[in-house]
C-alpha positions in Angstrom: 0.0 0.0 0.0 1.4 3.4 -1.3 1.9 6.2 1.7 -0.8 8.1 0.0 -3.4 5.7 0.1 -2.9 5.1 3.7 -3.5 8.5 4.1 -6.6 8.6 2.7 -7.6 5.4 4.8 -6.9 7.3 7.8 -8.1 10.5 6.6 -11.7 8.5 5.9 -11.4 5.9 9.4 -11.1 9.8 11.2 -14.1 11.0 9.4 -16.3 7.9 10.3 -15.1 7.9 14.0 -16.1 11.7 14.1 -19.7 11.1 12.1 -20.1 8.0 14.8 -19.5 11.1 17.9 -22.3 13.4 16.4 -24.6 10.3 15.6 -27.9 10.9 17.4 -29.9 8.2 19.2 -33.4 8.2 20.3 -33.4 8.3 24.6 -34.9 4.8 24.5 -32.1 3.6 22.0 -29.6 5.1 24.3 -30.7 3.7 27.4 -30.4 0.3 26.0 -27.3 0.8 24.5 -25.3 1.9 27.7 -27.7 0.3 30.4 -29.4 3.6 32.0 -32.6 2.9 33.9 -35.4 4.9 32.5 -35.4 7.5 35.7 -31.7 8.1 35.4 -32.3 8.8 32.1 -35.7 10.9 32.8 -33.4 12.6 35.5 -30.5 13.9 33.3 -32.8 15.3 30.5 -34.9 17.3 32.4 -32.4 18.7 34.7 -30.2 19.7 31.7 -27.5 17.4 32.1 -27.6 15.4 28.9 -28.9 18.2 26.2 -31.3 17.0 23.6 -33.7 17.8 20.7 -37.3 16.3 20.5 -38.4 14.6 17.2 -40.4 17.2 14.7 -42.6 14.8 14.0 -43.7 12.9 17.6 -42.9 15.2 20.7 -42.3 12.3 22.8 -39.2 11.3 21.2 -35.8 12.8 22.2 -32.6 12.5 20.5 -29.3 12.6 22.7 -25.7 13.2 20.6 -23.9 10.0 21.3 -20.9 11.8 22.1 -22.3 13.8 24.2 -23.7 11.0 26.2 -19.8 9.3 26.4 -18.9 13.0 27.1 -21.2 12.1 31.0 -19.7 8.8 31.2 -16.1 9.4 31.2 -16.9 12.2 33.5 -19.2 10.0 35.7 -16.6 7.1 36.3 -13.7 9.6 36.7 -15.8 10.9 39.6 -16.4 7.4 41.1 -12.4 6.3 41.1 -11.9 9.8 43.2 -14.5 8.9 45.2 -13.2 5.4 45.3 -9.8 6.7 46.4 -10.5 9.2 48.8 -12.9 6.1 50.6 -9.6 4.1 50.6 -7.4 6.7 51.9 -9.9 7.1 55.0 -10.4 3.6 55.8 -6.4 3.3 55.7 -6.4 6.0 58.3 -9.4 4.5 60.5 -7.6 1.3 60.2 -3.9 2.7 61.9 -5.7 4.5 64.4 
């Protein structure tokens, strides 16, 4: 394979990855898809925590940018190792005392 044409492959494997971040999904397809309870769900909609844009055609419907949703994720199990290591840290000082 020529250096240019690996280019290109990369150049279009770069675009595809960025048109999978911006994909929308409907609320009920994204619940499924990373195992959200319908209340948690419910919960970061309407307290603007996961931003969305209701379906033109059936109000009921909701779309949620998929990257977006990641975007809460990675931020949601960052916050759970701190919390995770601030836990440890006291129970190692309970535990010399």
């Amino acid at each position: 394979m020529k250096k240019a044409d690996k280019k290109n492959d990369h150049a279009a494997s770069k675009a595809r990855n960025m048109e999978d971040e911006d994909e929308s999904l409907m609320s009920t397809e994204a619940r499924e898809e990373y195992g959200l309870t319908r209340e948690m769900m419910t919960s970061l909609l309407a307290d603007g925590t996961l931003g969305y844009e209701q379906d033109a055609l059936d109000k009921r419907i909701k779309w949620v940018k998929r990257s977006d949703l990641e975007k809460l994720i990675d931020k949601s199990r960052k916050q759970q190792r701190v919390v995770g290591r601030l836990r440890a840290k006291d129970t190692q000082k309970e535990s010399k005392h």
